[in-house]
C-alpha positions in Angstrom: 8.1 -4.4 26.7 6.3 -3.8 30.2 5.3 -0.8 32.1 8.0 0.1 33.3 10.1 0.4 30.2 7.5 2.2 28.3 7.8 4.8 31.1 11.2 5.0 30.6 11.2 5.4 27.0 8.9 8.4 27.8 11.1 9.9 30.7 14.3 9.8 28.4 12.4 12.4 26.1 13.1 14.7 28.9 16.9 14.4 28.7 16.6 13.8 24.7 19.8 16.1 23.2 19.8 15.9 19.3 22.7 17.4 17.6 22.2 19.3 14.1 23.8 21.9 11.8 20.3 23.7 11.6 20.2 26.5 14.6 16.7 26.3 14.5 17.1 22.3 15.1 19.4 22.7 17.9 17.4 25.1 19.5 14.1 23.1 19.7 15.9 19.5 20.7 16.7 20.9 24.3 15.2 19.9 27.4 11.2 20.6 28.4 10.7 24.4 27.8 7.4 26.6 28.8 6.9 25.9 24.8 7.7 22.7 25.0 4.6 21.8 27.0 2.6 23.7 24.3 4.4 21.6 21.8 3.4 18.5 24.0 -0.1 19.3 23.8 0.0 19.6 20.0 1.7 16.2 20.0 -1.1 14.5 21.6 -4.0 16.4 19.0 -2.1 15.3 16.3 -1.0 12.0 17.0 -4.8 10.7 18.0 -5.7 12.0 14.9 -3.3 10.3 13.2 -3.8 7.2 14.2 -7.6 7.2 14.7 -9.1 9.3 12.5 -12.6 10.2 14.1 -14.6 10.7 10.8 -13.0 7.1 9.2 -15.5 6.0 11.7 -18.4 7.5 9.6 -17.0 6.3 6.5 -19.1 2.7 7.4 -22.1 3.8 6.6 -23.6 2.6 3.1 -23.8 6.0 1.0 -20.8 7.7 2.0 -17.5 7.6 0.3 -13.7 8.5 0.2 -10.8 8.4 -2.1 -10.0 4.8 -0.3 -12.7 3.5 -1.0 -13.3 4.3 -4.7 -9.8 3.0 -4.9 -11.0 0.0 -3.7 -14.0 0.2 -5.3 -12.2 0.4 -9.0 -9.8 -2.4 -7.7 -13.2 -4.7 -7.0 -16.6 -3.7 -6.3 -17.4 -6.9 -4.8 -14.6 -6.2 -2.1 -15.9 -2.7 -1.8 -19.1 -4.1 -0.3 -17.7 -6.5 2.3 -15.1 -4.0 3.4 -18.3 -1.9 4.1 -20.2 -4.5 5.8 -17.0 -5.3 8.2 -16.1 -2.1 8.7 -20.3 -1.6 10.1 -19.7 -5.2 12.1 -15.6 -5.7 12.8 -16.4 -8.5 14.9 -17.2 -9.9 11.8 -13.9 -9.2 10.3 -11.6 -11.9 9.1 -8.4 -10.0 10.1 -9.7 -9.1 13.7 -6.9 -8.7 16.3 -4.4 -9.1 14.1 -2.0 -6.1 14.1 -0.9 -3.8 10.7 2.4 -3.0 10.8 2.5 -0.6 7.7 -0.5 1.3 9.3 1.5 1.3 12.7 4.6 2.1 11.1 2.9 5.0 8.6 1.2 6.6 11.3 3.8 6.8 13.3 6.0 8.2 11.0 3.1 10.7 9.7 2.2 11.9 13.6 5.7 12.6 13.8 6.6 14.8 10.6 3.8 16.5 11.0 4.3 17.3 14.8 7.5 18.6 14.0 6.3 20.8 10.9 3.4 22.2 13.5 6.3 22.6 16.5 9.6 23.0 15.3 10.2 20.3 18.2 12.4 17.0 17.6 11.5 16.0 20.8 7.4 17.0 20.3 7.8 14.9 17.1 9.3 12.2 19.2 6.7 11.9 21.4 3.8 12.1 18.8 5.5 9.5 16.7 5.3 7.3 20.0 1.8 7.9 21.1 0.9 7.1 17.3 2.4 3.3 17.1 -0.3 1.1 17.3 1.6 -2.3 17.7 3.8 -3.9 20.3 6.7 -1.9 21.1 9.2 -4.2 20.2 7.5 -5.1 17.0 9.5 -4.9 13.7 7.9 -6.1 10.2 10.1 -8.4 8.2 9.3 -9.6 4.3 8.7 -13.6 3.4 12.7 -14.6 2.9 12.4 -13.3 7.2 14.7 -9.9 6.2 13.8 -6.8 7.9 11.8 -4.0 5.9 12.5 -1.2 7.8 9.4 -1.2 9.9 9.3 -0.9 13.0 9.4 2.0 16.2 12.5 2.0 16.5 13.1 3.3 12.6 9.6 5.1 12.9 11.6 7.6 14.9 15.0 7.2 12.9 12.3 9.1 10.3 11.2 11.7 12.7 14.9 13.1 13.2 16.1 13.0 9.7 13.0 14.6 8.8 14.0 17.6 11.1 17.0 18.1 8.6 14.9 17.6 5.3 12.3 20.0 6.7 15.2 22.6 6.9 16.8 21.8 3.7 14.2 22.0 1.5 11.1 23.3 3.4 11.8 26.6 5.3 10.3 28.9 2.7 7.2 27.2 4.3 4.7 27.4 7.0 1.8 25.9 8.6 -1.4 27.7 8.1 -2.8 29.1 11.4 -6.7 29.2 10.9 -9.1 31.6 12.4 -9.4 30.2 15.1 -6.6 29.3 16.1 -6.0 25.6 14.7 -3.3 24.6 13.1 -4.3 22.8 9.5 -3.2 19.5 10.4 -5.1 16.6 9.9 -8.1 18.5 8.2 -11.1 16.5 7.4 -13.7 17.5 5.0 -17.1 16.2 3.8 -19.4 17.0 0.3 -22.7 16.7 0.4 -23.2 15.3 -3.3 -27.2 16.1 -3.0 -28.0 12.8 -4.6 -28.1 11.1 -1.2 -24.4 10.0 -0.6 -21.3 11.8 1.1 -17.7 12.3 0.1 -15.4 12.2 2.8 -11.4 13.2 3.0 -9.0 14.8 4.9 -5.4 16.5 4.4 -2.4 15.5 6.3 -0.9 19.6 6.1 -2.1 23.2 4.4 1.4 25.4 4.0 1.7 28.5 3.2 4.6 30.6 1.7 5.9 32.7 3.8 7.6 34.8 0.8 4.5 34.4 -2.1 1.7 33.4 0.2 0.8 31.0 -2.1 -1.2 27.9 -0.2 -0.1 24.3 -0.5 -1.1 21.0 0.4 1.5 18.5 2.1 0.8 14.9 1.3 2.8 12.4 3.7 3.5 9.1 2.3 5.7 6.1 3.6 6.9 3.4 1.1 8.9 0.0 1.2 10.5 1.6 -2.6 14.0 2.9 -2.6 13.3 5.1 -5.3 9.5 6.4 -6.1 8.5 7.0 -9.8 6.1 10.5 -9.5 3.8 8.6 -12.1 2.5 7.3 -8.7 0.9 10.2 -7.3 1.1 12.8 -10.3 -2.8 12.3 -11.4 -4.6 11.0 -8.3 -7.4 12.0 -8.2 -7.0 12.3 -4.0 -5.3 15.5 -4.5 -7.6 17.1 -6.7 -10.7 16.8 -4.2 -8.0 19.3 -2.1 -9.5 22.2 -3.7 -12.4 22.7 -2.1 -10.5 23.0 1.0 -7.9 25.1 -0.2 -10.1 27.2 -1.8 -12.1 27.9 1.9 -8.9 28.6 3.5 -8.0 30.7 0.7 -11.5 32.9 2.0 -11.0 32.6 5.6 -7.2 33.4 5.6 -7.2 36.3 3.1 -4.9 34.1 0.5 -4.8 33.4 -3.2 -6.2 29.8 -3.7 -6.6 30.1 -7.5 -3.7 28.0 -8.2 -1.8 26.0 -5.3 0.6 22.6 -5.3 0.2 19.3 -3.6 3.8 18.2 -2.3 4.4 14.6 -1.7 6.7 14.2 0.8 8.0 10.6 0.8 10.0 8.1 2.8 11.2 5.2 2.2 11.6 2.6 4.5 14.5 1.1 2.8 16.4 3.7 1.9 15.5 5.6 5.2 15.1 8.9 2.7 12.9 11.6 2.2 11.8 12.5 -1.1 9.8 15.7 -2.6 7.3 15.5 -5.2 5.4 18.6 -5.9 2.6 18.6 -8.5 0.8 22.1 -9.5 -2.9 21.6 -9.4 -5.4 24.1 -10.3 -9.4 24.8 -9.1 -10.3 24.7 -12.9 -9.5 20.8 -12.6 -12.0 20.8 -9.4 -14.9 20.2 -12.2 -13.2 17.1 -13.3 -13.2 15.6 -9.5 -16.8 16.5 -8.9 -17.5 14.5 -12.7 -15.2 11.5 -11.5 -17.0 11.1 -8.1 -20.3 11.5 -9.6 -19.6 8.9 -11.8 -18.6 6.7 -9.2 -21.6 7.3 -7.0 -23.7 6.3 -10.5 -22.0 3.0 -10.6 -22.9 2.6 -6.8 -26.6 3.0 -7.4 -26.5 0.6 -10.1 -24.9 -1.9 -8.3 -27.6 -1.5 -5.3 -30.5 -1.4 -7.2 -29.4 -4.6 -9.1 -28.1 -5.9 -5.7 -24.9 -7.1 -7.8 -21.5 -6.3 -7.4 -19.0 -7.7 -9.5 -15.8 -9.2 -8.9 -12.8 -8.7 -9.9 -10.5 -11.8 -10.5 -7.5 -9.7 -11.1 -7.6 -8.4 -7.6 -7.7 -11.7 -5.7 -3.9 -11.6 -5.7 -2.6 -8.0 -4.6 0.1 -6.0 -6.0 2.4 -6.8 -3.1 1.9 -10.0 -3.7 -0.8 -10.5 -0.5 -4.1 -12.3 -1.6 -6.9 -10.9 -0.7 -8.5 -11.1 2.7 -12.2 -12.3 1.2 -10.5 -14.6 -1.2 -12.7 -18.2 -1.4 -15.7 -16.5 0.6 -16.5 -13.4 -1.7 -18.7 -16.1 -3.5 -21.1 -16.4 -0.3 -23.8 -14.8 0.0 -23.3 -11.5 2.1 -26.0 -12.3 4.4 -24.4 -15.3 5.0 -21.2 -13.5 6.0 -22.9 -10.9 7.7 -26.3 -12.1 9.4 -28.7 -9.7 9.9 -26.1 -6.9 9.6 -27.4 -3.8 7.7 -25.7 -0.7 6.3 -26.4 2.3 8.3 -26.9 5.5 6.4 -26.2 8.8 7.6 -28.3 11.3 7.4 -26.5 14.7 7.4 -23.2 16.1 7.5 -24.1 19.2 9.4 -22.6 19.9 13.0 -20.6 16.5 12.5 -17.5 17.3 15.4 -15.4 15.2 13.7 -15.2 17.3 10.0 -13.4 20.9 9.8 -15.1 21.7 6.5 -18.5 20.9 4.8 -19.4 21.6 1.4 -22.5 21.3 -0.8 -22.2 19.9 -4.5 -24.7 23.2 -5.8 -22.1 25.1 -3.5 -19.0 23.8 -5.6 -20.8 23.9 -8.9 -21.9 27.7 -8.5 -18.2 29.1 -7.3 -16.7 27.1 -10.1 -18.9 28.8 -13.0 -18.1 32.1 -11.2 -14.1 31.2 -12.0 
C-alpha cells in the first residue's frame, strides 16, 4: 500500500465503532477520549517492545543465554553456534531481507492483546497491533498447496477484537499489575547473573493479579497455525519456570503472596481464529530445578568451547514444520569460513543495563530459596 493509504488506515481508528455485549467493551471502542490519548501512548511502549525487543539485542553475545536459545541449543548445538555468530554479524545471515511472517503476524497479534489487557481499549489495541506488523501491509502468508493460513494484518486485527470478548469472558477476575513506579508489567525483561561468567536472559509478555485473591499470575501469549492445542505443549516448559524469580520480586515490591502463582497460556489459533486458556500452577519450590537445568546447560556450553566442537544434529536438518534448516549443506564449513574474522562479543555486566526491568544474582536465588 502507499502513504497515503497507510494514513488512512490510521485516521479510520478515529471514527473506529465496535459493537459488543460487554459494557465495558462498548465503552472503550468510542471515539478518541482524554484517556484514549493515554491509551495511545501505551500502545506505542508496548508495541516497540513487542516487536523489537531491546535486550534480544544483547542476547548476541557469546556467554549469554535464553530459553530460545537452549531450545535451539537442545535441538542442535551446531546451529546454536551459527545463530550466534549471525545474530553478532546479520549481514552475514543467509535469510537477510527476507520477511517472517509468523513473527509479523505473532507480534502483532501479541502488541495487540496485550495493549488491550493494559487499556481496556479496542481501538488502543488496534493501533498497537498496527504499529507491531513488521511486513508489507498487504502481505498474507499462505502454506505450500498456495491456501491461506490465516496470517496476515488484516486477521492480526480480526484477533485483537475477538480477544476484547475473551478477555471479558474468562479474564475479568484479573488485572494488570501496576508496579512502583508506575509501569505497567508488560513486556518485563529479566537477566541472572549465573556467577560462572554467562547471563540468562528472559522476559514475560503480562504479570496479573487477582483482583479477588491477590494471587499473582503470569500471562503467556502464544499464536499457532493448530486448530486445537494439546496442553502437553507448554505444561513443563521449562520457560515458565524461570518466571519465578520475577514473580517472586513483584511479590516484594507490590506487598503480594508470590509463594505459589500460575502461568496462563493464552492461545490463538490462526485457523480456527480462537482463543484458548491453558493455566498451569507453578510453584518457587520448582525454581531450584530451573537454576539446576540452566546450569547444566551452561556446562555443556563450556565444554563445547573449550573443545571448540559443537555437534550436529542430523535430526534437526529437516524442521518440524516441515522447513529445512537455514544452515543446511554449509553447517559442515568451517565457521571462520562463514564468518571471517567475526568474533563473539561478551558482555561484561548486567548492571544498569536500560533495556532489563529486573536483575538477579545466582547466590541471590540460591540463598532466598534455602530460606523457603
Amino acid at each position: 500500500m502507499d502513504n497515503r493509504t497507510k494514513q488512512d488506515i490510521f485516521a479510520s481508528l478515529d471514527s473506529m465503532s465496535v459493537t459488543g455485549t460487554s459494557s465495558r467493551t462498548a465503552s472503550t471502542s468510542n471515539v478518541w477520549s482524554g484517556s484514549d490519548s493515554l491509551a495511545i501512548g501505551e500502545a506505542k511502549v508496548i508495541s516497540a517492545n513487542t516487536s523489537d525487543k531491546s535486550y534480544r539485542k544483547l542476547t548476541s553475545h557469546g556467554n549469554v543465554t535464553s530459553y530460545s536459545l537452549l531450545s535451539l541449543l537442545h535441538e542442535c548445538p551446531r546451529k546454536y553456534e551459527l545463530e550466534k555468530f549471525q545474530a553478532a554479524h546479520p549481514s552475514s545471515a543467509p535469510t537477510e531481507g527476507l520477511v517472517n511472517l509468523d513473527f509479523a503476524y505473532g507480534h502483532a497479534v501479541g502488541a495487540g492483546i496485550q495493549t488491550y489487557a493494559a487499556t481496556g481499549s479496542v481501538q488502543a489495541a488496534i493501533f498497537a497491533a498496527m504499529l507491531a506488523w513488521k511486513a508489507p501491509w498487504d502481505a498474507m502468508k499462505v502454506n505450500k498447496q498456495g491456501a491461506d493460513t490465516g496470517k496476515s494484518l488484516t486477521y492480526a486485527t480480526l484477533a485483537v477484537e475477538k480477544f476484547a470478548y475473551f478477555w471479558e469472558e474468562h479474564m475479568q477476575d484479573w488485572e494488570v499489575v501496576v508496579l512502583p513506579n508506575g509501569k505497567k508489567a508488560v513486556e518485563l525483561a529479566f537477566a541472572v547473573d549465573f556467577q560462572n561468567g554467562r547471563y540468562h536472559f528472559g522476559h514475560i509478555d503480562v504479570v496479573l493479579r487477582n483482583k479477588y485473591s491477590g494471587a499473582l499470575a503470569v500471562w503467556e501469549g502464544k499464536t499457532t497455525g493448530f486448530t486445537d492445542v494439546n496442553p502437553a505443549m507448554y505444561g513443563n516448559s521449562s520457560q515458565a519456570l524461570g518466571y519465578s524469580v520475577v514473580v517472586d520480586a513483584i511479590a516484594r515490591l507490590i506487598g503480594a503472596n508470590g509463594q505459589d502463582y500460575e502461568v496462563m497460556y493464552i492461545v490463538y489459533s490462526s485457523m480456527s481464529r480462537e482463543f484458548q486458556l491453558l493455566p498451569f500452577g507453578k510453584t518457587r519450590a520448582q525454581r531450584a530445578e530451573w537454576l539446576q537445568d540452566v546450569l547444566l546447560d551452561h556446562a555443556s556450553l563450556d565444554t563445547y568451547e573449550r573443545i571448540n566442537f559443537y555437534p550436529k544434529r542430523g535430526e534437526a536438518c529437516l524442521g518440524k514444520y516441515g522447513f529445512t534448516c537455514n544452515w543446511y549443506g554449509s553447517c559442515g564449513m568451517r565457521t571462520s569460513s562463514l564468518f571471517p574474522g567475526a568474533e563473539l562479543k561478551v558482555l561484561e555486566d548486567i548492571q544498569g543495563l536500560e533495556s532489563l526491568d529486573f536483575s538477579f544474582k545466582l547466590d541471590e536465588l540460591v540463598a532466598a530459596q534455602q530460606q523457603e
